[in-house]
C-alpha positions, 0 to 999 in steps of 0.5 A: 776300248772301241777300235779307232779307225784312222783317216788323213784328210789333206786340204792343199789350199793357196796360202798352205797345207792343212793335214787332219788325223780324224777317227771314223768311230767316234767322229774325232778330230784327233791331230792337225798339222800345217804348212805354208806354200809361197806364191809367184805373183805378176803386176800382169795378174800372174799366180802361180806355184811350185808344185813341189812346195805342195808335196813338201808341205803335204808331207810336213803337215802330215807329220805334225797332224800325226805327232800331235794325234799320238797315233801309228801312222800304220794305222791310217787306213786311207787318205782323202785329197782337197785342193783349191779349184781350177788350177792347171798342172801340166805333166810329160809322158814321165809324170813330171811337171813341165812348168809351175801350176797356173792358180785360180787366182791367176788372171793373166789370161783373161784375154784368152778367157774372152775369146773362148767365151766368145767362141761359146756363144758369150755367158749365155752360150756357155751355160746353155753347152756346159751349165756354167759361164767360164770365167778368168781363173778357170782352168780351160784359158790356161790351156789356151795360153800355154799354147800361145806363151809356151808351144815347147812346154805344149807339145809335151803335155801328157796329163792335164790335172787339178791341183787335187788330181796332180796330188792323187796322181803323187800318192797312187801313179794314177790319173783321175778326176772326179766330177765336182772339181772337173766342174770348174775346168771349163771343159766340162759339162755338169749336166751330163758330167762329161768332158767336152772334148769338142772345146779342146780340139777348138783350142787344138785340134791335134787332139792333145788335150783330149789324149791327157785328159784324165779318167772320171770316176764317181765321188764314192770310189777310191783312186787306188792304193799309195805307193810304197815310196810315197807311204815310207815319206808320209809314215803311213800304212803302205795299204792305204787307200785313197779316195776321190778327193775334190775340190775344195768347196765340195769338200768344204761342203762335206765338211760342214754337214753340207750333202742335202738340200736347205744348208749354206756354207759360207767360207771366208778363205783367201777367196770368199765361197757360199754354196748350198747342195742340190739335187737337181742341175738347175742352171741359173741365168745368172753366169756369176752362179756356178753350177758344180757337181758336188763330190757326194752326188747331186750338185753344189750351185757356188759364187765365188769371190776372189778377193777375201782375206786375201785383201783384208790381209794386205790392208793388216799388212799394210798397217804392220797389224796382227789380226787381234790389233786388226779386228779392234780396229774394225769394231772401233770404226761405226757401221759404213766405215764414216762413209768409206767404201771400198771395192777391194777388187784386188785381184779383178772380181768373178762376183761381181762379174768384173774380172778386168777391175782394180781395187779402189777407195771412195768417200774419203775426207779431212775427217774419216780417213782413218786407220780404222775406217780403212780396216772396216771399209776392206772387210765391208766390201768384201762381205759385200761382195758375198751378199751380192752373191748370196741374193743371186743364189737366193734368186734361184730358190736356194733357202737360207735360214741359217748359214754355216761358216767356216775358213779363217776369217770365220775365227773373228767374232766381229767378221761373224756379227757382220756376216750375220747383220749383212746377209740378214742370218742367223751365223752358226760355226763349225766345231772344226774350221778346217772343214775341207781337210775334214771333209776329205778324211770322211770321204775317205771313210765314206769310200772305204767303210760301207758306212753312208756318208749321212752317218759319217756326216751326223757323227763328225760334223758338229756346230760350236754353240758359241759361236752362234751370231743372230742379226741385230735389226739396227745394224741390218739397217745400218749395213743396208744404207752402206750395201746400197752405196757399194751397189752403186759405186759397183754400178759405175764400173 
């Protein structure tokens, strides 16, 4: 029998915890586990975490991942890390965390957001200092308005970590990051791949920050090994290693075969995401467009949306549907919805770049207010809003042929059909949806096995025939008349 070589790869998302248990030698997916995280939400745009709830459901998903692997956890051989992008985790000079992590959905400080872009030189500023244009939800305005909100909980910060980073700091003691998630901070400059401290000391100059940022360290290098303690938790190897880890769109990207040039992911999460790699830093005049790192060398141009199934939730809720009730109710209603259009800004919006807007209906008559229509218009206007960001990353070269799709939503062959109608493009899945728990377990492998991460890639990372969607041309049409109508509706705000 061929020796396994055993991986854990965690992604610590919004809504919860997924844990993967892949074999390295035969590419595998052996067990999964899960956990839910709850979130702390404001009418003033707050969203925020217990951090504790992500250590709980780190160890819970771990244990279920292994459980149903079969395997020793003495055999796990390292650990790769994903989490969810520009969160902010303060920790004192004992390595405890001073207040909940301010999330990425956070948008209570979109006021200190726009005097910081103000002080770069607006949009055009900030991506010609730090190739990208800082938007609500990134990580630097949180800095900004700790300060403000609360100078006692700032005056005793000793470490500025990413959800990712706070959880390698729990497993190993260390205080790392690495390029691709340091890339949505905001004080980071992805040319370079560099910390603009110069940023920090604006916001403070007695040089706090700059003292608590954490050490860079390159994609392929490991944070170091587990603690013991931590280890005896998990049930796992005390000589694991672990990896850099990254955010969740780099590993997402690793996850989905997505490391050279000519692939698109697309992910239909909580928020919307499509990224492609690259191997140069070709910064687009477009400050929608996010020009991160990747977390396998080279970089990863991105949109963001922040509202997705986030938003097609809240509509299923409000109608007390499961999802099997929700997606018959989508494919009853015609393409466009009877002329419903809704912008589901729910959270603001980065792409569009409409971080002050809420969420609104239109169209609505005596005729077509319907259950079914309502369910259709929420995931028209979000996969609208995916469209709107694929084009500006086509206007930047990017080739999209075919587009990888992974995340929740992607599990609706409805949603998959209409990505492919409205976006005009062949729609192919991944066999393993949770691409960032799994691109986290190949990092992992990569940092460890001396194997390239092209090899680990091609043997881990295969797509689900089944689930292969071709645009039909009347309903590329159809959806066309209905994308032209949210563009001007988009137009008016």
């Amino acid at each position: 029998m061929t020796r396994q070589n055993l991986y854990l790869g965690i992604d610590c998302g919004t809504q919860g915890t997924k844990a993967i248990v892949l074999d390295a030698t035969s590419g595998k997916v052996l067990g999964l586990g899960a956990a839910a995280h709850t979130l702390i939400s404001g009418a003033n745009g707050r969203r925020e975490q217990h951090t504790q709830e992500w250590l709980d459901a780190f160890t819970e998903a771990t244990h279920r991942a292994l459980q149903q692997a079969g395997v020793d956890g003495q055999d796990i051989l390292g650990i790769g890390v994903s989490g969810q992008q520009h969160g902010l985790v303060l920790l004192d000079d004992q390595g405890q965390v001073l207040r909940p992590a301010k999330l990425w959905c956070d948008t209570e400080t979109a006021p200190e957001n726009d005097r910081l872009l103000q002080h770069l030189g607006g949009e055009s500023g900030s991506l010609e200092r730090l190739g990208v244009a800082i938007a609500p939800g990134y990580t630097v305005s949180k800095l900004l308005w700790t300060r403000e909100q609360h100078p006692d909980v700032f005056a005793r910060i000793a470490h500025i970590l990413l959800p990712h980073d706070y959880l390698n700091f729990w497993l190993t003691g260390r205080a790392v990051a690495e390029f691709g998630d340091a890339s949505g901070t905001g004080y980071f400059n992805v040319r370079t791949r560099e910390w603009d401290v110069a940023l920090l000391q604006h916001i403070d100059p007695s040089g706090r920050l700059q003292a608590a940022l954490p050490e860079l360290i390159e994609a392929h290098q490991s944070v170091g090994t587990i603690l013991p303690a931590i280890a005896e938790r998990l049930g796992i190897n005390p000589n694991a290693r672990v990896s850099s880890g990254g955010g969740d769109n780099m590993m997402g990207a690793i996850g989905t075969g997505n490391i050279a040039p000519g692939v698109i992911t697309m992910s239909l999460g909580s928020s919307g995401t499509v990224y492609a790699f690259a191997d140069q830093p070709t910064v687009s005049p477009q400050a929608s467009v996010a020009t991160f790192c990747a977390s396998s060398g080279g970089w990863l141009p991105l949109i963001c949306t922040m509202n997705l199934t986030n938003a097609t939730g809240v509509i299923r809720e409000l109608f007390d549907l499961d999802l099997a009730a929700f997606n018959a109710l989508v494919a009853q209603a015609p393409i466009g919805a009877d002329g419903v259009s809704m912008l589901p800004f729910l959270n603001g919006e980065r792409v569009p770049a409409l971080p002050h807007a809420t969420g609104s209906v239109h169209g609505l008559t005596m005729t077509n207010l319907t259950r079914a229509n309502l369910c259709r218009a929420v995931v028209e206007g979000t996969t609208f809003g995916l469209r709107y960001g694929l084009d500006l990353l086509r206007q930047t070269g990017l080739q999209s042929l075919r587009i990888r799709l992974i995340g929740g939503g992607s599990k609706s062959p409805v949603w998959r059909q209409m990505v492919a109608d409205i976006m005009n493009t062949e729609v192919v899945c991944t066999e393993q949806s949770e691409a960032a728990a799994l691109g986290a377990a190949i990092q992992a492998a990569w940092s460890q096995s001396g194997e390239s991460l092209a090899s680990l890639c091609d043997k881990c990372v295969s797509v689900d025939p089944a689930s292969r969607t071709l645009p039909v041309a009347a309903s590329v049409s159809a959806y066309q008349h209905a994308y032209e109508r949210y563009q001007q509706l988009v137009a008016t705000l």
